[in-house]
C-alpha positions in Angstrom: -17.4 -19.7 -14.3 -20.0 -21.8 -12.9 -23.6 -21.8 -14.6 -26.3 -19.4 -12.7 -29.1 -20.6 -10.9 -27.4 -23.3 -9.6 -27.5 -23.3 -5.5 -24.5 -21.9 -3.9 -25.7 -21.7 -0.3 -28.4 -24.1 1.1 -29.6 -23.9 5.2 -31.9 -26.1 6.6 -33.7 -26.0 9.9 -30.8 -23.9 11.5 -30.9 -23.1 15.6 -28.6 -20.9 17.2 -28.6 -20.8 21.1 -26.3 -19.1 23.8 -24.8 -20.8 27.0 -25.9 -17.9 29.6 -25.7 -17.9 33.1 -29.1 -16.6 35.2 -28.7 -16.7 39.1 -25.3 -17.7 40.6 -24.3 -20.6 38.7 -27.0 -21.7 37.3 -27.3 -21.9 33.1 -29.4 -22.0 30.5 -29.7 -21.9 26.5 -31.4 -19.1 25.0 -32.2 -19.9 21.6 -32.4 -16.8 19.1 -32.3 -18.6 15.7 -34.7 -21.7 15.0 -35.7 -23.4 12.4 -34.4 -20.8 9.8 -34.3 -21.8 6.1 -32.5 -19.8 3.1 -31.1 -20.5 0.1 -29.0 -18.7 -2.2 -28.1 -19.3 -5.8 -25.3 -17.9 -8.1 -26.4 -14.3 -10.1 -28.7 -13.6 -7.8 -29.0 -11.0 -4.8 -31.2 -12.1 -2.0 -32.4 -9.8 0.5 -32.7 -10.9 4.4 -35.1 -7.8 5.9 -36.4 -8.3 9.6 -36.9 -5.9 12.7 -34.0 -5.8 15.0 -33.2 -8.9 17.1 -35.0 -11.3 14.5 -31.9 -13.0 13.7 -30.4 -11.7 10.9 -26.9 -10.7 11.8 -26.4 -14.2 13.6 -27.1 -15.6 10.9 -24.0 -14.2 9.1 -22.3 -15.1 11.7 -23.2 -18.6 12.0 -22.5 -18.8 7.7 -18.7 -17.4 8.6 -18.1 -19.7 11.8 -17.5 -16.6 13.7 -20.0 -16.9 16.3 -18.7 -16.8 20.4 -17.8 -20.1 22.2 -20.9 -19.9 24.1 -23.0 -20.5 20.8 -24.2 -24.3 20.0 -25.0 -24.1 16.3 -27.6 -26.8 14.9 -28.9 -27.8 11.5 -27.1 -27.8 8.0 -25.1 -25.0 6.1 -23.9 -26.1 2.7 -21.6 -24.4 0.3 -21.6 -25.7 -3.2 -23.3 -29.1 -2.0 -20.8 -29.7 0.9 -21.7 -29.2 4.6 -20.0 -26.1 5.8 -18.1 -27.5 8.9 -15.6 -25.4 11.5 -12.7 -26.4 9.3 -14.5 -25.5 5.8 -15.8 -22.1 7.2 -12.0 -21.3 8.5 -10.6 -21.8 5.0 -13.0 -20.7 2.6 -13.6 -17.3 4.8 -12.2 -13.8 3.4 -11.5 -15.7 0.5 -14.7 -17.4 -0.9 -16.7 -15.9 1.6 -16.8 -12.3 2.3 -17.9 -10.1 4.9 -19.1 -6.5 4.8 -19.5 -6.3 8.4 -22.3 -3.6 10.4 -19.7 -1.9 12.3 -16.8 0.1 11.0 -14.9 -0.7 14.3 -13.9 -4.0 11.8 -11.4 -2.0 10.6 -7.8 -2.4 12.5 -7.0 0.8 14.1 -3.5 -0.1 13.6 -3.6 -0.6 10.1 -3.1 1.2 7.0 -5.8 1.2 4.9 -4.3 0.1 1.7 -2.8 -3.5 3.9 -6.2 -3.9 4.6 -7.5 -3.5 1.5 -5.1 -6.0 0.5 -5.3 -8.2 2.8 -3.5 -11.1 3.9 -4.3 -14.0 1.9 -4.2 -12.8 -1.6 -2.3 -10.9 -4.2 -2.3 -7.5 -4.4 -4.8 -6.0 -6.7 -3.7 -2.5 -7.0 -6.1 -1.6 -10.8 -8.8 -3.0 -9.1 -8.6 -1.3 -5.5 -7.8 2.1 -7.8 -11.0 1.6 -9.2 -12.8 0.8 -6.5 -12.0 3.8 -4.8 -12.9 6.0 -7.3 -16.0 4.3 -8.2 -16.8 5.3 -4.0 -15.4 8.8 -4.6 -12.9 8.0 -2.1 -9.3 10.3 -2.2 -6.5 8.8 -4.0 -4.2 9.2 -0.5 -6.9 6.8 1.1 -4.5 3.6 1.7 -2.3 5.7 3.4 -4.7 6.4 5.9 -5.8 5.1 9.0 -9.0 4.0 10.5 -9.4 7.2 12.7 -8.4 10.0 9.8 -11.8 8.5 8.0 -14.9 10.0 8.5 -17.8 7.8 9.3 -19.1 7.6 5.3 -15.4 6.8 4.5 -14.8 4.2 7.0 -18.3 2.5 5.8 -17.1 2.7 2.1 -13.4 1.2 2.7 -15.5 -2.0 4.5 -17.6 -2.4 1.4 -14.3 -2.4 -0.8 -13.0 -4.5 1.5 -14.9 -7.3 0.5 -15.5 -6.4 -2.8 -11.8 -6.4 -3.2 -11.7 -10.6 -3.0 -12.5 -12.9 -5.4 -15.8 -14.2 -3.2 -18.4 -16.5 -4.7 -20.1 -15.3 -1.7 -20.6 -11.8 0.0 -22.9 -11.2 3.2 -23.3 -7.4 3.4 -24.2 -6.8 6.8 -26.4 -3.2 6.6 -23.6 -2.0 4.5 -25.0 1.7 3.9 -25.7 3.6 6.8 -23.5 6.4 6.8 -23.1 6.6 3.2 -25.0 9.2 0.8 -27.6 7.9 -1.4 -26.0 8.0 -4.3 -23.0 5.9 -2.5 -25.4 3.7 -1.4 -26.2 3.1 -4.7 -23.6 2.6 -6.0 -22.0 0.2 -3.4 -25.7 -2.0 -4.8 -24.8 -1.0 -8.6 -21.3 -3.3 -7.7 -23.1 -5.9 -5.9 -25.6 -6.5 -8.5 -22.6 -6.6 -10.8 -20.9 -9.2 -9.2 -24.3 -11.7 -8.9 -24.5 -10.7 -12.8 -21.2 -12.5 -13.0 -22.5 -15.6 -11.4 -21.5 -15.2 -7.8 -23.8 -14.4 -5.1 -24.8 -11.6 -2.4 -26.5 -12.1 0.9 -27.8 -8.6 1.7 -29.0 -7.9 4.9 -30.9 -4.4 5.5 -33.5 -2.7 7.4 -34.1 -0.6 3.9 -36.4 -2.5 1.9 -37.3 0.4 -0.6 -33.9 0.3 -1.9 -33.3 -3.9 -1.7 -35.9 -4.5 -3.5 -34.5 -2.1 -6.6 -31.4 -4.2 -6.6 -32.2 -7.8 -4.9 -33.7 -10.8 -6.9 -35.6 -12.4 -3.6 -36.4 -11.1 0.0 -35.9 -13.2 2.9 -38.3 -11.8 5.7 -37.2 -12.9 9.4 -39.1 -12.7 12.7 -38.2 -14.1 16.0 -35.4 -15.7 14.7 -37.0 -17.8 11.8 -37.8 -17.2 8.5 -41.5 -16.2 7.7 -41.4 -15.8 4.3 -39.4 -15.7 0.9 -40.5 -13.8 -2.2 -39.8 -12.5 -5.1 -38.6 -9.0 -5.0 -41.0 -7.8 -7.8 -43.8 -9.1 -4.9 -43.1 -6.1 -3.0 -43.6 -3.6 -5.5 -46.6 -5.6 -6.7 -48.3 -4.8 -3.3 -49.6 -6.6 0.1 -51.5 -9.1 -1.9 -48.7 -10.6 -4.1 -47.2 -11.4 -0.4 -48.3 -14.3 1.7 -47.0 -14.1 5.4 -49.3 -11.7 7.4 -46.1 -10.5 9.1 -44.7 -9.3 5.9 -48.0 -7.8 4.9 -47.6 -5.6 8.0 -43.9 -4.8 7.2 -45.4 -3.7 3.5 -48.2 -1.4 4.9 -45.5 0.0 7.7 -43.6 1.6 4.9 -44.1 5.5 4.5 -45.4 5.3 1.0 -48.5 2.8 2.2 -49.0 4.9 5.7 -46.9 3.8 8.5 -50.0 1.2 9.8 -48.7 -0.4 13.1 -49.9 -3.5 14.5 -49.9 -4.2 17.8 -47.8 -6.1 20.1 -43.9 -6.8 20.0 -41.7 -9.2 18.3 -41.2 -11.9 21.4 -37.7 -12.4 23.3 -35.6 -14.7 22.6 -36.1 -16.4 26.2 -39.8 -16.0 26.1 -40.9 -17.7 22.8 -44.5 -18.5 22.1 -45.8 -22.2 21.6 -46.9 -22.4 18.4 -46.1 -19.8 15.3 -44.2 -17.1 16.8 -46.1 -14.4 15.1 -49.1 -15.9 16.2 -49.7 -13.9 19.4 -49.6 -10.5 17.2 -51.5 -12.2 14.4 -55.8 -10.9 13.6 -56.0 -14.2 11.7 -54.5 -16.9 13.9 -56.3 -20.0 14.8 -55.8 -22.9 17.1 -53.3 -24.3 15.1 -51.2 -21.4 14.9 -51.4 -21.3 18.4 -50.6 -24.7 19.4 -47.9 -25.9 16.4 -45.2 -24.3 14.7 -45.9 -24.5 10.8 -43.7 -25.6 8.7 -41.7 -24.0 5.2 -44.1 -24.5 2.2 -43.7 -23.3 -1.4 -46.9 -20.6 -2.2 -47.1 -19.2 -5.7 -43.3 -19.5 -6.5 -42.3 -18.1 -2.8 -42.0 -19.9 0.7 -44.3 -18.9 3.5 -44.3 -20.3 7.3 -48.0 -20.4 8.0 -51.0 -22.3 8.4 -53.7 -20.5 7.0 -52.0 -18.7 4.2 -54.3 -20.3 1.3 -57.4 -19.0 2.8 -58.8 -15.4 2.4 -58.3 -13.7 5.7 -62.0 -12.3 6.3 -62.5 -16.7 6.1 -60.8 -18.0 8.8 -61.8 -18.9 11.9 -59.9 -16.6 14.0 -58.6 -17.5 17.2 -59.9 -15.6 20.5 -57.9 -17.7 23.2 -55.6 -16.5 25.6 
């Protein structure tokens, strides 16, 4: 086993865009990741949290090589120091890199459970599927199944096992417990955290923040299609301050417990992208800066943040009134 806390995964300035067609013939490139930075190291859990459309599902994708042919993929991906190329992602994928993927339509309708289960690159693992099953509270009859005599909950469990199944240094759970009960839920985290305590690693992508940040080591927090920020998990339960990205201040004081406070405006679409920070146009604090140049990663008080004016006390800056 290989020591924790060394880097597994490393991505640097990563850009995702689409080939689309708008009028007749006529294409263009929509870009919906840019710029995005993570890194993930063995024995630990890191959280990627983010409204919807900011990127985070792509980027699982784009780490598996299972993004459409329309998709032109720039930056660097490395696994255990190497650059993940097309060939790389091909062979190391369902084997060294696991999936628990958002939808339970993953699951071959023509399939037994159990084959899937088993899969079709390694040895069958009969104790260990046994236990994960009952560690689920999934019938003992459940590889004789198929897809379609599973209910919803069931169908969402058998994915997580899927994965969990392999021998993966890496696992990208993709919103991997909607569906299930909370004590499920729970327990599908219990194993994750189990198998970072080994040394491997989890990617963990979720709208649920309350419960990543009982299990996860780091949040990643994405907007637009970029990272904004990375922190320490305990940050969260430490309160707005300990953050640093006004963006995931606002996701901290939107959580039930701290009053459901909105701020105004939208995250912007893909095609229609700001100049400048990309939060910047919903942001009280912005300046002239934010508005004309994207900022880059920088390390704050043992996080990352993606902003200008982050060392400055808000009520100090000179805030930008521009259109």
């Amino acid at each position: 086993m290989e020591q924790k806390d060394t880097t597994l995964l490393e991505i640097h300035d990563l850009s995702v865009s689409f080939r689309m067609y708008e009028h007749g013939l006529k294409q263009t490139d929509l870009q919906v990741i840019s710029e995005l930075h993570l890194t993930v190291s063995r024995g630990e859990i890191v959280a990627v949290a983010g409204s919807s459309g900011s990127g985070k599902s792509l980027l699982a994708s784009a780490i598996l090589g299972i993004l459409p042919e329309n998709a032109t993929v720039r930056g660097h991906i490395h696994y255990q120091g190497e650059e993940l190329t097309a060939a790389r992602q091909e062979q190391l994928r369902g084997t060294e890199i696991a999936l628990v993927p958002q939808s339970v339509s993953f699951l071959d309708p023509l399939m037994k459970i159990g084959a899937q289960l088993d899969g079709h690159r390694r040895p069958r693992q009969t104790e260990k599927r046994k236990n994960l099953l009952r560690r689920f509270g999934l019938p003992e009859k459940t590889p004789q199944l198929y897809p379609f005599q599973l209910s919803g909950g069931m169908a969402r469990r058998v994915l997580v096992s899927t994965a969990l199944i392999t021998d993966a240094q890496l696992l990208i759970a993709d919103e991997p417990t909607p569906g299930m009960s909370l004590e499920q839920a729970l327990e599908a985290l219990r194993l994750f955290r189990e198998m970072a305590d080994e040394g491997k690693a989890v990617i963990l992508i979720t709208h649920d923040i309350d419960l990543a940040i009982a299990f996860a080591d780091r949040v990643a927090v994405f907007y637009a299609g970029t990272t904004v920020e990375t922190a320490p998990a305990s940050d969260f339960q430490n309160g707005s301050k300990a953050l640093r990205h006004p963006y995931t201040k606002a996701l901290w004081n939107a959580l039930p417990q701290n009053g459901f406070q909105p701020i105004e405006g939208f995250q912007p679409y893909a095609g229609a992208l700001p100049n400048g920070c990309l939060f910047a146009p919903r942001c009280p604090y912005k300046t002239r800066q934010c508005m004309e140049n994207n900022p880059p990663i920088r390390e704050v008080r043992g996080g990352e943040v993606r902003c200008w004016q982050f060392e400055h006390p808000c009520d100090e800056r000179e805030v930008y009134h521009g259109t």
